[in-house]
BAPA-444127 format. One record per residue (C-alpha): residue number from 1; x negated, y negated, z negated. Coordinates in Angstrom, 2 decimals, padded with zeros to 5 digits, m for minus. Example, Ala and Ser with C-alpha at 12.3 -4.5 7.8 and 13.67 -1.06 7.14 Angstrom:
<recs>
  resi        x        y        z
     1  m012.30   004.50  m007.80
     2  m013.67   001.06  m007.14
</recs>
This chain:
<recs>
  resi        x        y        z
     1  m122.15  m081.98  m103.09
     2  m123.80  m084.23  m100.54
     3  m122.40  m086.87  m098.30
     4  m123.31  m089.76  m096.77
     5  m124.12  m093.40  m097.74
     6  m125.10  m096.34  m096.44
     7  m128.07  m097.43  m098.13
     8  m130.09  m100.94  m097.45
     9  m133.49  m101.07  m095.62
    10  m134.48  m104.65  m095.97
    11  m134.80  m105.10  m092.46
    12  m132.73  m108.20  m090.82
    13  m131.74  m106.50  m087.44
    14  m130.96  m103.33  m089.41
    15  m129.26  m104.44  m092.57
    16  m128.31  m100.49  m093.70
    17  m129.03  m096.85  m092.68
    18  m127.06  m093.92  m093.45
    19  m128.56  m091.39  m096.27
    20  m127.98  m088.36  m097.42
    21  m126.92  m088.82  m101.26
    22  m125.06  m086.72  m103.96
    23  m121.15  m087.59  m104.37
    24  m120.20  m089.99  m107.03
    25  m119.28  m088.36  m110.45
    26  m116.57  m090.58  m112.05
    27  m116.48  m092.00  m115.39
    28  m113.54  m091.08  m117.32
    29  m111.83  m094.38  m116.14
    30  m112.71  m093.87  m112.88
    31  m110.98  m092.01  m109.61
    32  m112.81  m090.19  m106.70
    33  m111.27  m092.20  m103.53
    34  m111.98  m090.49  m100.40
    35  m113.26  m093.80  m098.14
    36  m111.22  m093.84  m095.19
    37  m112.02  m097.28  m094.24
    38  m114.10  m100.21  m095.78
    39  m114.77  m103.83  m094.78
    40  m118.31  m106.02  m095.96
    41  m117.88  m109.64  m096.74
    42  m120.47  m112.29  m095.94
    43  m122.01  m112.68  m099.33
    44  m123.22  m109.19  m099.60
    45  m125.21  m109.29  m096.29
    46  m127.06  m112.27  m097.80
    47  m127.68  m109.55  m100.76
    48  m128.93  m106.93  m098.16
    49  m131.71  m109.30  m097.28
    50  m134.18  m108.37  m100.77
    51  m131.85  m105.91  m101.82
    52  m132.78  m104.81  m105.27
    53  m133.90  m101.80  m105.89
    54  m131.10  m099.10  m106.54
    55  m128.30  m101.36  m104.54
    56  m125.39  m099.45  m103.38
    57  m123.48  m101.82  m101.32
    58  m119.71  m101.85  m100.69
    59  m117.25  m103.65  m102.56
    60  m113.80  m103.40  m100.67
    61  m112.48  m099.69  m099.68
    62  m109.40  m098.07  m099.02
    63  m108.36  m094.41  m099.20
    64  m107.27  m091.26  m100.57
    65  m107.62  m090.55  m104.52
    66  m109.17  m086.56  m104.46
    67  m109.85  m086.54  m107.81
    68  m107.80  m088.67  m110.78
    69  m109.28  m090.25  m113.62
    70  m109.90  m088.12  m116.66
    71  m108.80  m090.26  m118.89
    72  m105.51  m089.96  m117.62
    73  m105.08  m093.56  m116.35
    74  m104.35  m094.50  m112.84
    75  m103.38  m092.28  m109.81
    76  m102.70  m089.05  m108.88
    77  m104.70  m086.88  m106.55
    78  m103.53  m087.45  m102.72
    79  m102.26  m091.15  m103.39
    80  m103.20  m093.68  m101.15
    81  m105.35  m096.70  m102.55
    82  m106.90  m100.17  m101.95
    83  m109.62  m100.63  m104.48
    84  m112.24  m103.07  m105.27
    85  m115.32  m101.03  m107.05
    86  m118.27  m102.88  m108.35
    87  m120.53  m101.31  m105.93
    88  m120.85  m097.98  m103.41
    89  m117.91  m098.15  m101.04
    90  m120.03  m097.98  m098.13
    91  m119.82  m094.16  m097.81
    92  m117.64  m091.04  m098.04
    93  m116.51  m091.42  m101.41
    94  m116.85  m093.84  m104.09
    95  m115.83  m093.80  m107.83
    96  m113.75  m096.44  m108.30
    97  m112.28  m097.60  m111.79
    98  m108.51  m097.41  m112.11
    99  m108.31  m101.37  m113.29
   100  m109.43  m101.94  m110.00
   101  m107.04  m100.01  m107.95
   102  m103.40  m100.53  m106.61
   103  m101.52  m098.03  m104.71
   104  m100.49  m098.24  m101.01
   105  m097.08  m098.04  m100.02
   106  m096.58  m095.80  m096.52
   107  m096.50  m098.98  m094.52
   108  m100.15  m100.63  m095.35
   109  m102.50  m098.63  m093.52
   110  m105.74  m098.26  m094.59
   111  m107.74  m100.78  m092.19
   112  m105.12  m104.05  m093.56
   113  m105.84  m102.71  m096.92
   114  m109.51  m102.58  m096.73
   115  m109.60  m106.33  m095.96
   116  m107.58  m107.49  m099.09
   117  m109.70  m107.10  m101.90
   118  m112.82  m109.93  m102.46
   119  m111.30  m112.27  m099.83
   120  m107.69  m111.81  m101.03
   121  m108.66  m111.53  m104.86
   122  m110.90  m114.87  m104.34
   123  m107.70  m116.54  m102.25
   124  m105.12  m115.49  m105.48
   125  m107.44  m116.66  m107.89
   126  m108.58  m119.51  m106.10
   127  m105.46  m121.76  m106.04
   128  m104.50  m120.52  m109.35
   129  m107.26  m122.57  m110.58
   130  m106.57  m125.29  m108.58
   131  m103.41  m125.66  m109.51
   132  m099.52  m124.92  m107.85
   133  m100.23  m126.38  m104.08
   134  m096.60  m127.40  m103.31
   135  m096.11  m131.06  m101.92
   136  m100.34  m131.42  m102.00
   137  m102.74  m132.12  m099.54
   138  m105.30  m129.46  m099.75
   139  m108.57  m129.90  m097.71
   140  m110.28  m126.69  m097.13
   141  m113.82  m126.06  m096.04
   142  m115.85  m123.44  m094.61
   143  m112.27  m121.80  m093.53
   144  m112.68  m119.43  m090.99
   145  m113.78  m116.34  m092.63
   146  m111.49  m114.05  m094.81
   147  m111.17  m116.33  m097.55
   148  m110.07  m119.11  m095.33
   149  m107.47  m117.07  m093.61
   150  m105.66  m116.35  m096.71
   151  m105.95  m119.61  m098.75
   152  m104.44  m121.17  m095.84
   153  m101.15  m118.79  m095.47
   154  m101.11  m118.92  m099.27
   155  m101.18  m122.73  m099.20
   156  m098.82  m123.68  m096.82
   157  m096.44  m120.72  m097.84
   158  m096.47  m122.57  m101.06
   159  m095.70  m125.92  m099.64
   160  m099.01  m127.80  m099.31
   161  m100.64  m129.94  m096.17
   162  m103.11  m128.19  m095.39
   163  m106.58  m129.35  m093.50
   164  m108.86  m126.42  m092.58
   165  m112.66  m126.90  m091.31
   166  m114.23  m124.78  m088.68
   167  m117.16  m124.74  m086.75
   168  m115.49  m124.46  m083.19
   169  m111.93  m124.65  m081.91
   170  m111.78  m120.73  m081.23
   171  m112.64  m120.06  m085.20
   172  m109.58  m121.73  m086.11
   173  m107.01  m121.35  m083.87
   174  m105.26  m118.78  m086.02
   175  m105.40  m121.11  m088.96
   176  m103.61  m123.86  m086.27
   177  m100.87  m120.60  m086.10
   178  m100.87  m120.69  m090.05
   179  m099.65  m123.87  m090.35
   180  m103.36  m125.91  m090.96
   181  m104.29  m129.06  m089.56
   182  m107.76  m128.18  m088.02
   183  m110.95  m130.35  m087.97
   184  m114.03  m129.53  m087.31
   185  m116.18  m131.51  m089.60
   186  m115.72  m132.57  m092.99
   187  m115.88  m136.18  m091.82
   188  m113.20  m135.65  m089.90
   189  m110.44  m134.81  m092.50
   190  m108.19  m137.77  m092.84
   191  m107.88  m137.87  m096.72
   192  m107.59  m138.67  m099.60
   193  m107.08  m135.14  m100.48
   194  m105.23  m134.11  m103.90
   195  m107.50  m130.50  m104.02
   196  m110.10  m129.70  m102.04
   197  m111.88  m126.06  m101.82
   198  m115.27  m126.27  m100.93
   199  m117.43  m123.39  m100.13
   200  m120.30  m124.87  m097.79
   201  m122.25  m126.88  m099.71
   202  m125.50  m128.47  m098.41
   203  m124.57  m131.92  m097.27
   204  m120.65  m131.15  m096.36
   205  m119.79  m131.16  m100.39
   206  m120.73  m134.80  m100.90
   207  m118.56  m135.96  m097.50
   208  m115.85  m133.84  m098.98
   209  m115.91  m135.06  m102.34
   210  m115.74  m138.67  m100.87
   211  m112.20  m137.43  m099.94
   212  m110.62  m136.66  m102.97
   213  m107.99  m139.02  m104.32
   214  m109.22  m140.96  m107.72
   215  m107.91  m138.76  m110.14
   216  m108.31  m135.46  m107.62
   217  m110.21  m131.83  m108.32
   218  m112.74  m130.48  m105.82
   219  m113.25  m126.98  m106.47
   220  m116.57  m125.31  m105.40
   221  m116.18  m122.14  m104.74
   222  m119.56  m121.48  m102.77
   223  m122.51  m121.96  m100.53
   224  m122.10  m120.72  m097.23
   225  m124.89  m122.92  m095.78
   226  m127.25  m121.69  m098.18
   227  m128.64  m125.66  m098.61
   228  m128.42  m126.91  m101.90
   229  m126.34  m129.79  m102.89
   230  m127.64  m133.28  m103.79
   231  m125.20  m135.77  m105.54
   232  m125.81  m139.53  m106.17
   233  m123.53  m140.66  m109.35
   234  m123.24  m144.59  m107.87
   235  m121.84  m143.67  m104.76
   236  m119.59  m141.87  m106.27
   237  m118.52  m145.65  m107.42
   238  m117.84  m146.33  m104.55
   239  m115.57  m143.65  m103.24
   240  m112.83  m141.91  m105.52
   241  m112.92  m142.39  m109.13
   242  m112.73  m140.31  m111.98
   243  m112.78  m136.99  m109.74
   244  m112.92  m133.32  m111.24
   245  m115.36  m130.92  m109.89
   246  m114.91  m127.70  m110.51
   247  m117.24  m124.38  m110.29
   248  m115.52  m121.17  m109.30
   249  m116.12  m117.70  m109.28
   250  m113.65  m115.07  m108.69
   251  m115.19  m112.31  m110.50
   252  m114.27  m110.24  m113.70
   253  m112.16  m107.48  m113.52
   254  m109.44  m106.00  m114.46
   255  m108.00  m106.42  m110.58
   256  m105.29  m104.01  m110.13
   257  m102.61  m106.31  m110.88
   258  m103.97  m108.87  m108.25
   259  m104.68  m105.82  m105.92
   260  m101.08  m104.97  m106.37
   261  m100.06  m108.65  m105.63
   262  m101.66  m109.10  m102.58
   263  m100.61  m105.48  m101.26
   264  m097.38  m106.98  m102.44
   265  m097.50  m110.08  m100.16
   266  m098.52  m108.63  m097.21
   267  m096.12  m105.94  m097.37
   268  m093.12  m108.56  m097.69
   269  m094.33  m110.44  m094.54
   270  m095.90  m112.84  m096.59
   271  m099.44  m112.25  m095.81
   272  m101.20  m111.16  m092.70
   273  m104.95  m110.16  m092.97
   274  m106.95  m111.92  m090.33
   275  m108.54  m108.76  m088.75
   276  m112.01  m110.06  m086.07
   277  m113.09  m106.79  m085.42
   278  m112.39  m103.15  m086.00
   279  m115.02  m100.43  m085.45
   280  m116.24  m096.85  m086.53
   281  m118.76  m097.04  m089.42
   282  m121.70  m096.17  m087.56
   283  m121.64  m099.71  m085.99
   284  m122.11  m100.72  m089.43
   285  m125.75  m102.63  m089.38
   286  m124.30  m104.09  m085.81
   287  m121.56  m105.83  m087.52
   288  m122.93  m107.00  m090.90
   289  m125.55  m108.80  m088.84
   290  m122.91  m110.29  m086.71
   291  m120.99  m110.99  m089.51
   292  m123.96  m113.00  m091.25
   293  m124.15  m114.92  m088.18
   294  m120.85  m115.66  m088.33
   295  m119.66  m114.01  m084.93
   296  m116.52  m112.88  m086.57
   297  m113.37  m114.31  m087.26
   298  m111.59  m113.54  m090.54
   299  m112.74  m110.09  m091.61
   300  m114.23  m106.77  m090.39
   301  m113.27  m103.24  m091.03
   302  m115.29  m100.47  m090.43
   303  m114.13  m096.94  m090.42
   304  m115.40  m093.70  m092.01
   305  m113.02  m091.11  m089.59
   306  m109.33  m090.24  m090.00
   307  m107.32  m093.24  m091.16
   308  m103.51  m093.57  m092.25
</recs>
């Protein structure tokens, strides 16, 4: 049965185009999820650029299961999800696999949902590896997108000092409400720093590194400014000593259990997705090219038609 998809073009103003494409046959492992709303993170617009051939964008969706796993694992038919596929959400129905799902309870509705999954996932996993934040001072980088938003409420929920940078006052005023001291440039920050999370690189990793405590960890996490990184070992002689840096990525599934956790979180109060713009799906090329030029705060969610 046909539906439709959003597909790349490789064109910078117009990012994706809707197609006409076959519905998703599942894997045994996998549900059908009816798409009732979805929301792109920056990274995969930079992927939209030379997309590949093939590419099926979409990584974060929330819905309705229509047709359970044949293998028997995972939900029923007319439960509501959050999942976090490995490509395809962006259209009417994706095959998800069940390891990657969590079910909904009837307060989440499905536009929160859709902004937990690679943002949230990346936050959980994030501070895991940096170790329990309580009593720390954390300095945080590149903090106004989704990522940012929930590190910080994570963070300071567990009893850290937090300093978040932003670009511009307006871009982290919410992270002010979250608890965050705001700066906005690294140099800035009023270290030393126990852990910081740096996701910017390009010159801001060195200035950030020079703010870590001897003994700290810097975790890099990414490279939002697309500029490589150049480090000179003898100054870091001259700045904080014996200093762990870390690489991070938050991939590898299984993620239901961290889906779970953060649907978890937010329904206990604990967790508020930070929500810059809501709109119907066919504003989709509109917003991912806004979104790659970072004209939205915290996360997007575009929707397919009837949400719950």
């Amino acid at each position: 049965m046909p539906m439709r998809r959003l597909i790349p073009t490789g064109e910078a103003a117009r990012p994706v185009a809707f197609a006409e494409l076959p519905q998703p046959v599942p894997e045994p492992g996998e549900a059908l999820v009816k798409v009732e709303a979805f929301s792109p993170n920056r990274g995969e617009t930079f992927l939209l650029e030379h997309p590949r051939p093939g590419l099926l964008p979409g990584k974060d969706v929330a819905g309705l299961v229509v047709q359970e796993a044949a293998d028997g694992t995972g939900p029923a038919i007319g439960t509501r999800v959050v999942g976090h596929p490995a490509h395809g959400g962006w259209a009417e129905y994706a095959a998800v696999p069940t390891h990657s799902l969590a079910v909904l309870p009837d307060g989440l509705g499905s536009v929160r949902a859709a902004a937990l999954p690679l943002a949230g996932i990346t936050a959980l996993r994030l501070l895991r590896t940096a170790g329990s934040p309580a009593g720390l001072r954390v300095l945080l980088t590149g903090a106004s997108g989704g990522v940012g938003h929930y590190v910080t409420e994570l963070a300071v929920g567990a009893g850290a000092e937090v300093t978040a940078v932003t670009a511009t006052p307006a871009r982290g005023e919410r992270l002010a409400e979250l608890g965050a001291r705001v700066v906005h440039d690294v140099a800035a920050a009023q270290g030393p720093f126990d852990i910081v999370l740096e996701s910017t690189g390009g010159p801001d990793l060195p200035v950030a590194l020079s703010k870590v405590r001897p003994g700290g960890t810097l975790v890099w996490f990414g490279q939002a400014s697309r500029t490589p990184v150049t480090l000179d070992f003898f100054r870091l002689l001259g700045g904080p000593e014996r200093v762990t840096i870390r690489h991070f990525h938050y991939a590898g599934a299984p993620y239901a259990s961290d889906l779970a956790a953060l649907v978890g979180l937010v329904e206990r109060g604990r967790l508020h997705p930070e929500i810059g713009r809501i709109a119907d799906w066919t504003e989709t090329a509109k917003t991912l090219v806004d979104l790659r030029e970072r004209r939205i705060r915290g996360k997007a969610v575009l929707l397919t038609g009837e949400t719950r």
